[in-house]
C-alpha positions as CSV (number, residue, x, y, z in Angstrom):
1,X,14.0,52.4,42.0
2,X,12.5,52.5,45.6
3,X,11.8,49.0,47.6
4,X,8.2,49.3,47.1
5,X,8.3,49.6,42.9
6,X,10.8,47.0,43.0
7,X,8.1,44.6,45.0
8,X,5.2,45.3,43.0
9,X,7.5,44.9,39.8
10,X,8.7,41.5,41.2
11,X,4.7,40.9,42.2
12,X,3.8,41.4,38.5
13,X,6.5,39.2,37.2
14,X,5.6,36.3,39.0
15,X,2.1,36.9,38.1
16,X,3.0,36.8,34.5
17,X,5.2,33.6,34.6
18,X,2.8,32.0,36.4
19,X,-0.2,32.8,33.7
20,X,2.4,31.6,31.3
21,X,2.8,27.9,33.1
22,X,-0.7,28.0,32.9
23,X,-1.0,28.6,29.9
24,X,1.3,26.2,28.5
25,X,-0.2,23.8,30.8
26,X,-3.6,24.3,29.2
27,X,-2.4,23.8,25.5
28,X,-0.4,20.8,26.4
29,X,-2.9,19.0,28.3
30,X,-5.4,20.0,25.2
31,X,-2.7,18.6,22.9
32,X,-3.0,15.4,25.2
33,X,-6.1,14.9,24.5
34,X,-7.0,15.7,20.7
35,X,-3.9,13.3,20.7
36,X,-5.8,10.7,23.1
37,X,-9.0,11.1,20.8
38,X,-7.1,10.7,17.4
39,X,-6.5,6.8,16.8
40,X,-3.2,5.5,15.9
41,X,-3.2,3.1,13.2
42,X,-0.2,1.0,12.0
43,X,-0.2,-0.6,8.5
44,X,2.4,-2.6,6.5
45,X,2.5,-0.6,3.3
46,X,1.3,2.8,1.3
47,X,-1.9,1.6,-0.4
48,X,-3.3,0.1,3.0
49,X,-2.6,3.7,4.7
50,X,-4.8,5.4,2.0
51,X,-7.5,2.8,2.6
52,X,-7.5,3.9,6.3
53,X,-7.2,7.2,5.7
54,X,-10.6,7.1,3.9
55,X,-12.3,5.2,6.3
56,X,-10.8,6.9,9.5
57,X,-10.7,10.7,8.1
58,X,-9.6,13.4,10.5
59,X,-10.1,10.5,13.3
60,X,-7.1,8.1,12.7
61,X,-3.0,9.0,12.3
62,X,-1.5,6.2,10.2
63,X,1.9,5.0,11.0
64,X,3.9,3.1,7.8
65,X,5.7,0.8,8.6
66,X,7.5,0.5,4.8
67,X,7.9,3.9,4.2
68,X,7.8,5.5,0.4
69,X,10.3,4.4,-1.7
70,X,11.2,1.4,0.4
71,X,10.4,-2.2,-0.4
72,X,8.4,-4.5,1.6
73,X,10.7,-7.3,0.3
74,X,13.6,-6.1,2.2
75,X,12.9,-2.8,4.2
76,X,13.8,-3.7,8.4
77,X,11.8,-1.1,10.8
78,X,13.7,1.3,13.0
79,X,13.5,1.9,16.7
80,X,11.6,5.2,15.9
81,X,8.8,3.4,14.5
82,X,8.7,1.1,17.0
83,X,8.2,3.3,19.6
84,X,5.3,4.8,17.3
85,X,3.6,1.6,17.5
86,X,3.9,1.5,21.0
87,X,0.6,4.0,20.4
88,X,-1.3,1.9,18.2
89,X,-4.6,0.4,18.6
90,X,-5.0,-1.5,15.0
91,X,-2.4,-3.0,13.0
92,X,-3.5,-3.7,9.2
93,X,-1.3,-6.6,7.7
94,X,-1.6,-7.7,4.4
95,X,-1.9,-11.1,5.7
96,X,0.0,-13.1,3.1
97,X,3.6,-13.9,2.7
98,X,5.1,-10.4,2.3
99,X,8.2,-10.8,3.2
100,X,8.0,-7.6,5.5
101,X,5.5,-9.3,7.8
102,X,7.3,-12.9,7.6
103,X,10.1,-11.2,9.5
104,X,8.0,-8.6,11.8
105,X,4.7,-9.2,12.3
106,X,5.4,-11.2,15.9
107,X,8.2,-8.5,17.0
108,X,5.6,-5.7,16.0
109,X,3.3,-7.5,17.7
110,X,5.3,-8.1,20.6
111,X,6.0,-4.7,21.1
112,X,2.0,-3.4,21.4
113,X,0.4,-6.6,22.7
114,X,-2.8,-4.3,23.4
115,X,-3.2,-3.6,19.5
116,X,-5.9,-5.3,17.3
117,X,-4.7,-6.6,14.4
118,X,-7.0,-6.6,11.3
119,X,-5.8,-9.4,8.4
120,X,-6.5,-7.8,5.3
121,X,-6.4,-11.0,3.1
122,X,-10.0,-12.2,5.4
123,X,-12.1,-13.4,2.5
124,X,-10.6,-12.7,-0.2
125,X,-9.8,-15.4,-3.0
126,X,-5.9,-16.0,-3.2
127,X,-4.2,-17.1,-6.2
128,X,-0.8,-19.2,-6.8
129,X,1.2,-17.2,-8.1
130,X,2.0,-19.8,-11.0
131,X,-2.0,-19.0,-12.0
132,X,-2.4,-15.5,-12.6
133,X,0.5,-14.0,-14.9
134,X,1.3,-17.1,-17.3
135,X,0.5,-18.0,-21.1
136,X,-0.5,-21.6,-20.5
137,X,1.5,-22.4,-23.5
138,X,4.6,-21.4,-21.4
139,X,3.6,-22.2,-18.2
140,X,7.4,-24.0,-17.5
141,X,9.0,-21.4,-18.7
142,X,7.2,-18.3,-16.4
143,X,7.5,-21.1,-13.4
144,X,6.6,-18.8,-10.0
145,X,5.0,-20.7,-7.2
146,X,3.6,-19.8,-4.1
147,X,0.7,-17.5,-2.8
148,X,0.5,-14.4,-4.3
149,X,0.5,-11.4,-1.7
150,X,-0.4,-8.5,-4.0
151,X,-4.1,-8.7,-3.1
152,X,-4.3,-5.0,-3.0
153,X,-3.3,-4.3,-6.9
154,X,-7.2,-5.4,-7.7
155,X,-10.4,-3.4,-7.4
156,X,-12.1,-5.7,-6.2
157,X,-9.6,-6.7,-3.7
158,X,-9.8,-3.2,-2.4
159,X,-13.8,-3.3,-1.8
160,X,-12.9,-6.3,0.6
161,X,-9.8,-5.0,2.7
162,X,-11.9,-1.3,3.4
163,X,-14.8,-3.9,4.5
164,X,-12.6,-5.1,7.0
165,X,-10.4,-2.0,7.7
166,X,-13.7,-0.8,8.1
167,X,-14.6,-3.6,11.0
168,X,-11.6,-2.9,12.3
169,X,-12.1,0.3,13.2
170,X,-15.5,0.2,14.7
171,X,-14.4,-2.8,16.7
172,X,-11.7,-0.2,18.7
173,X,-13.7,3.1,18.2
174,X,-17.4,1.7,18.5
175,X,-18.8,5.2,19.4
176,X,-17.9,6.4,15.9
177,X,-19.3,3.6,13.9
178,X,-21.7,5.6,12.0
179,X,-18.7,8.0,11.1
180,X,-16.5,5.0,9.7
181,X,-19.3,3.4,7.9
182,X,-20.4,6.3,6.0
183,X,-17.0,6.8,4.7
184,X,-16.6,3.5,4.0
185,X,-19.7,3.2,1.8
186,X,-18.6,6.3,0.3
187,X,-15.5,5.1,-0.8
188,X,-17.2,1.3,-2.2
189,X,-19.3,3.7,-4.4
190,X,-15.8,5.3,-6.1
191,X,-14.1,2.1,-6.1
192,X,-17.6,0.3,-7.7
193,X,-17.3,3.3,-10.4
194,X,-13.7,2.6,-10.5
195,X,-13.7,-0.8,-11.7
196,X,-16.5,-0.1,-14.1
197,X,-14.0,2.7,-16.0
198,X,-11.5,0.2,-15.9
199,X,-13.6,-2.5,-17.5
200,X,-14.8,-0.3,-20.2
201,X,-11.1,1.0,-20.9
202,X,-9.9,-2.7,-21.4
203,X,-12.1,-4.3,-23.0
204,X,-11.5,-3.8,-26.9
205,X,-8.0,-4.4,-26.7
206,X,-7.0,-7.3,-28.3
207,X,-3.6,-8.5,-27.3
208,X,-4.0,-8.7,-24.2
209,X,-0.4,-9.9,-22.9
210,X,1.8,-7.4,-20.9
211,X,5.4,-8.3,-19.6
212,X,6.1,-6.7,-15.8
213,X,9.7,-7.1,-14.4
214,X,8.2,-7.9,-10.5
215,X,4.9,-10.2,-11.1
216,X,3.0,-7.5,-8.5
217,X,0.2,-7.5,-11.0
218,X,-1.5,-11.3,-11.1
219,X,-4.6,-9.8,-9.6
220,X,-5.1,-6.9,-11.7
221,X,-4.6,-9.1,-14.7
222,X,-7.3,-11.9,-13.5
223,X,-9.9,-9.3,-12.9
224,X,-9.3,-7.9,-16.3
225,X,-8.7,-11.0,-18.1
226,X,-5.4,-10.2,-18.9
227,X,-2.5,-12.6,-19.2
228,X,0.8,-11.2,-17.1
229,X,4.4,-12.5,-17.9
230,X,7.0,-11.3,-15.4
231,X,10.7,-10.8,-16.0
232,X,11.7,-12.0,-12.8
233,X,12.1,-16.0,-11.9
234,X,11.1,-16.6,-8.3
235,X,12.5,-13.5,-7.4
236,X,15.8,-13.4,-9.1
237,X,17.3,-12.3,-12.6
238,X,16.3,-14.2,-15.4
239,X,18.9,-16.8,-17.0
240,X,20.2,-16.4,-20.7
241,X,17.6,-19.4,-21.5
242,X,14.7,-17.5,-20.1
243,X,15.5,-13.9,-21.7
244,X,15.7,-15.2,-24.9
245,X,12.3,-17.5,-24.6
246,X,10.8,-14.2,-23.1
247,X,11.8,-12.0,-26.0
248,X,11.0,-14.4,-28.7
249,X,7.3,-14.6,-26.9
250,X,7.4,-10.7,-26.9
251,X,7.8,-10.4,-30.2
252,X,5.3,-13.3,-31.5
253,X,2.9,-10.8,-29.5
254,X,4.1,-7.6,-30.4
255,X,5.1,-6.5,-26.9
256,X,6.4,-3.1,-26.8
257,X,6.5,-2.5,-23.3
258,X,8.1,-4.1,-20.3
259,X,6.8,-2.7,-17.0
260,X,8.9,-1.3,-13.8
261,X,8.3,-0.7,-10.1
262,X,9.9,2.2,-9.2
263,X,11.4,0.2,-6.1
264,X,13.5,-2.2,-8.5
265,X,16.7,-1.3,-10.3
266,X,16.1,-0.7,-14.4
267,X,19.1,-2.8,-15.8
268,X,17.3,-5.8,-16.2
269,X,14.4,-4.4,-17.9
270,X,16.1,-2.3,-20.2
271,X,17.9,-5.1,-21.4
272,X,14.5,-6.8,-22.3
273,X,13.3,-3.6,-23.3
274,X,15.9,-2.7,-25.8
275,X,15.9,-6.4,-27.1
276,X,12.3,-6.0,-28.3
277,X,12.7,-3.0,-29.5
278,X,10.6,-1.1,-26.9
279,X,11.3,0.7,-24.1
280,X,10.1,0.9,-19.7
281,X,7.1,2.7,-18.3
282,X,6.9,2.6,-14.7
283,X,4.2,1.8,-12.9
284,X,4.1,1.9,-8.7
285,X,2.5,-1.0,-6.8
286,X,2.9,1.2,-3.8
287,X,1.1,4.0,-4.4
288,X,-0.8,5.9,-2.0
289,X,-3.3,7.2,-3.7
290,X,-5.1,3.6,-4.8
291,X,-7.6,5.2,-7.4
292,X,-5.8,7.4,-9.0
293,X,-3.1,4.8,-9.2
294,X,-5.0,2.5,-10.6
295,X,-6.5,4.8,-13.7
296,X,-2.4,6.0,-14.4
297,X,-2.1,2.0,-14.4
298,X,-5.1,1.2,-16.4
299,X,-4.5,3.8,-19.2
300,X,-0.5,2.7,-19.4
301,X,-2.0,-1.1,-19.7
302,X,-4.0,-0.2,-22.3
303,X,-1.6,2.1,-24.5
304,X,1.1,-1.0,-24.4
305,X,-1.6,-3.8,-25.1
306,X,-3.0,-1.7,-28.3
């Protein structure tokens, strides 16, 4: 090859690595800045991420901090996540004792002093937990006590946290407020028409007792005028005194069905279960998917109560 081919060979190749830099230059700084204009949003749990989701749309990336399958009673974050957070600018916390947040909230928020931080639980009604899933008539023997946190397993609950995921957002993103509010009235008019199914579903059944191994459900059951008797004893197994009281009342009721988060073990409720003569449906307080969750919960409430 002669000295001059070999230069304007060379010439080219330049050229073309140098479009190339540019090139890639061009996408990443375009990457930059869909990223810059796409709002990172942190949340404690699964249902709270769907809420946000519908609100935010195409405009917010939810971080989780208690990922599927994990439990917000025990689940510790990992340095991964907090270096997500580092891009937040809204944190959505339940804003009641889950344990989750009793051990993080002030490290999370330590770590993204910048973020604003929406409490969920911001006018809603809160119930003891020894006032939502008893029969009076038993009250000693179902003793929980303490707030209950499971404000999202209710309908009406829900209408209340997108309200203020909903403030939440336009309060960091004020230029799209018209964007967040739409969705959010969108999404009170399916959870309105929700409730209403829900309502009609439960209403002509007649015994309406349901035993749950994890009392996640206090909520659900008040709105519904339902009566909720857990498995569990402020938070542990149940002693040999208790089981037997809770299968004798299981009986006297007719009780078929004792209900199971998919993030506890099944010994303990198969025990009841087979004891009574019945057997375990699942049902998942974490769920992402909040209204179809809650009809799969609804018509499995309503097959056991019948």
């Amino acid at each position: 090859m002669r000295k001059a081919d070999r230069r304007v060979l060379l010439v080219a190749t330049a050229v073309m690595i140098l479009i190339v830099v540019l090139v890639v230059l061009a996408l990443r700084a375009t990457s930059q800045e869909t990223d810059s204009d796409t709002l990172v949003v942190a949340v404690t749990i699964l249902p709270q991420a769907g809420f946000v989701e519908a609100i935010g749309g195409d405009r917010v990336e939810v971080l989780v901090m208690v990922p599927p399958g994990a439990s917000p009673h025990i689940y510790e974050v990992t340095p991964d996540q907090m270096i997500k957070l580092s891009r937040a600018k809204m944190y959505v916390k339940v804003g009641l004792p889950v344990e989750f947040e009793l051990a993080w909230m002030d490290k999370l928020i330590a770590a993204n002093e910048s973020m604003h931080v929406v409490n969920c639980s911001e006018g809603i009604q809160v119930l003891e937990m020894d006032e939502n899933h008893h029969d009076h008539d038993h009250e000693q023997d179902h003793g929980h006590t303490g707030l209950d946190p499971h404000i999202w397993l209710s309908v009406r609950n829900a209408a209340i946290m997108v309200q203020n995921i909903c403030a939440g957002l336009v309060r960091v993103d004020p230029a799209n407020q018209d964007y967040y509010e739409e969705n959010r009235d969108d999404y009170l008019e399916q959870l309105e028409k929700l409730n209403s199914e829900i309502e009609e579903s439960l209403s002509d059944v007649e015994n309406r007792r349901f035993i749950v191994f994890h009392p996640a459900w206090g909520y659900f059951a008040r709105d519904y005028d339902l009566i909720q008797i857990a498995v569990e004893q402020d938070g542990k197994e149940p002693d040999i005194d208790y089981r037997i009281r809770l299968i004798e009342e299981a009986r006297e009721h007719h009780i078929r069905v004792v209900f199971l988060s998919p993030q506890y073990p099944t010994r303990s409720a198969d025990v009841i279960a087979r004891e009574i003569g019945g057997r375990v449906v699942i049902i998942d307080p974490l769920a992402k998917d909040f209204i179809g969750n809650m009809r799969v919960v609804a018509s499995a409430m309503k097959e056991a109560m019948q």
